[in-house]
Every structure is written in C-alpha cells, then in structure tokens.
C-alpha positions, 0 to 999 in steps of 0.5 A: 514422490517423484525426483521433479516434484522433490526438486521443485519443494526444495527449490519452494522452501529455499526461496521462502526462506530467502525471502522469509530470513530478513522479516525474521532476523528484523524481529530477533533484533527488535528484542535485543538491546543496542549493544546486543544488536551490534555484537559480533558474531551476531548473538542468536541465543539471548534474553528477549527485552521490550525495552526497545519498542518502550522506548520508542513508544514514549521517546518518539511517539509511535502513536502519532507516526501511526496514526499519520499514515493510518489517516493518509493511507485510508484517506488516500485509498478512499480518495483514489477509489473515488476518482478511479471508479468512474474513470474505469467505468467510463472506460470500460463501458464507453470505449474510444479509439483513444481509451487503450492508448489512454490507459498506456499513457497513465501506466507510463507516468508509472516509469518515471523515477519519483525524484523527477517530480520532487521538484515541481511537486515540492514547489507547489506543495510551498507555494500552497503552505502544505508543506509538513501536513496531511492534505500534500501527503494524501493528494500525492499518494493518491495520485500516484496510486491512480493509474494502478487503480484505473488500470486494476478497475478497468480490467475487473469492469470490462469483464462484466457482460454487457448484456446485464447493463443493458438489462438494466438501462431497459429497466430504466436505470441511470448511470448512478443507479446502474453503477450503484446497483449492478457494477458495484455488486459485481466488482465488489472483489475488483473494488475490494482488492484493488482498495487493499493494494494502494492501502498497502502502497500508501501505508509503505510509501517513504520517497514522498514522506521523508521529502514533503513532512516532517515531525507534525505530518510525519509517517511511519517512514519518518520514525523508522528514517529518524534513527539513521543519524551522522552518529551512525544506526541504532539498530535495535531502536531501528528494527523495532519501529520497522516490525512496529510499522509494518506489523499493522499492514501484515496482520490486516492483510492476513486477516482480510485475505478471506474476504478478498476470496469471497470478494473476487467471486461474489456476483458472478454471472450464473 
C-alpha cells in the first residue's frame, strides 16, 4: 500500500476517533454511578448499573419528555413538508426574475442568532396562551426548519426534465394530479431526505425548548437541561438521559439509511 493512502487511513481513523470519543465516554458514564462518574482519575474499568436510566425513567419520567418531542418532531416535519412542497414546486417549474433572489433571502433568515427572536417570539407566543404547549413548539420548529427544506426540494425538483411535465399537461393532468403522480414520484428520494433531516433537527432542537416549555410541553431537551442545577451536574443521571434521547434518532436513522439510498435513485429518468 502506498505511503499516501497510509497516511490518509490514519488521518481516517484519528478523526473518527475524535468524533466517535465523546458518544463513547457518554455511554461508559451512563452505567456508572454518580459517585463513580465524578471520581478522579476517571474510572475506566467498573461494574456497569442501570440504576441510572431507572431512576430517570420514574423520578422524571422519560416517557413524557419522549413522547413530546416525538409528537413535535413528526408534527413539525409533516407540517414543514406541506408548506415547502408547493413553495418549491412552484419555484422550481415557475421561475421569476425574483425566485434566486427569493431562496437567498429565506436562507439568510438562517444567519440570524435564534435569541434575536426570543423576544417577539416569546410575546406572541403569551399573548396567544401558548406558552408551555405542543402547538408554539411545532409552529417554531417548523419555521425554522422552512427555509432548508424549500432550499432542499427545490434543488431535487429542478433537476426533473421539464419535458416529462410537459408530457403530462398534454395528457391533461392538473397541478394536484401532476404533482401527485409525476413529481412526487420522482423526488420520492428529495421528499424522503429532506423529511429525515428536519425530523432530525426538530428532534435536537434545545434553544426554543428550554425558552417556550416547560414540564407539560417539555422536550428531551428539558429533561437532559433539568439535571444542570445551582448544586452543581449530576453527571451520571445527565448522560443517561442524553444517550436515552438521542439513542431513538441514531438508531431510526441507522435504520432508515437504506431507504433513503433507494430513495434517492427511485424514478429516474431512463
């Protein structure tokens, strides 16, 4: 083997195991105890317990917290998709003078700090008493997740050759019916992926959270945040409900990765 491609495994593996380290040190000290988590030296070498992730379970009630950001994540992707499909369809098969200039524009409310927004955000969320409840939280989640996927649908939508919509107006189809049976097809892999990613984003989102919820609506992202207290970390109780929210996402996306191969290559154009 050559010294390049040597070089370039090693370099490979360094930053796999930069980036894989931290996820690993997470799990060995979700089986610790809280004494066994603070000691120094680290222990490497101890007795695993679920006494951890038991107690979290029934002193905070991991379920709820679950079950929260399962129904705004889903809520929120579904919402999103909705809204983007026809903003991107539009742009992408009825293009202006202002459609680039409009895309720039939506990415650019991208830059701007969250905490820019907490403010207004936050008022309107009180004047409406949706303080602490699904509904603010799947409304901000999917509006901040709307710009990535217009972005991301009108960049798989505008690869569709135009001929074939053409093909399909001649035929006498209609804007439902052509995007229901031409475009949806053809993007299932753009539909498909971009869905997975704000899944994904809504699932980890903690800034808007920890500020609009709190026990009744809270997130995975409150339960981890409740173990940060004036007293100090409980580093135990705080890895384990860290590994227990985002073990879920990990493993959907593990599995789904398959799909979202097919997906990406389903309906194109022989």
């Amino acid at each position: 083997m050559r010294p390049r491609a040597l070089l370039l495994g090693a370099v490979a593996w360094i930053v796999t195991l930069v980036l894989v380290f931290p996820l690993l040190w997470l799990a060995l000290t979700s089986f610790k105890t809280e004494l066994q988590a603070i000691s120094v030296p680290p222990l490497l070498f101890f007795t695993p317990t679920l006494e951890i992730f038991a107690e979290v379970q029934t002193r905070s009630d991991y379920l709820h917290y679950a079950r929260n950001s399962l129904v705004t994540s889903v809520a929120s992707t579904l919402l999103g998709l909705a809204i983007a499909a026809p903003a991107a369809y539009s742009m992408a098969f009825f293009r202006t003078r202002r459609t680039r200039d409009l895309l720039v524009w939506m990415l650019s409310t991208k830059m701007m700090p969250a905490v820019g927004a907490l403010v207004p955000v936050y008022v309107l969320a009180q004047t409406a008493g949706l303080l602490d409840s699904l509904t603010a939280l799947i409304v901000v989640f999917t509006l901040s997740n709307l710009p990535i996927m217009v972005w991301m649908l009108y960049s798989g939508f505008k690869d569709i050759p135009p001929e074939i919509l053409e093909a399909a107006r001649m035929d006498g189809a209609r804007v439902w019916g052509e995007f229901r049976h031409v475009i949806r097809p053809l993007a299932m892999g753009t539909l498909a992926s971009t869905g997975l990613l704000c899944l994904v984003l809504s699932w980890n989102e903690a800034f808007w959270s920890l500020n609009l919820s709190a026990a009744r609506a809270g997130t995975l992202a409150a339960l981890i945040a409740s173990y940060s207290s004036p007293e100090g970390l409980f580093w135990a109780k705080l890895s384990a409900a860290s590994l227990m929210a985002i073990a879920p996402i990990v493993v959907f996306g593990w599995f789904s990765q398959k799909q979202l191969v097919q997906g990406l290559t389903f309906g194109a154009v022989k």
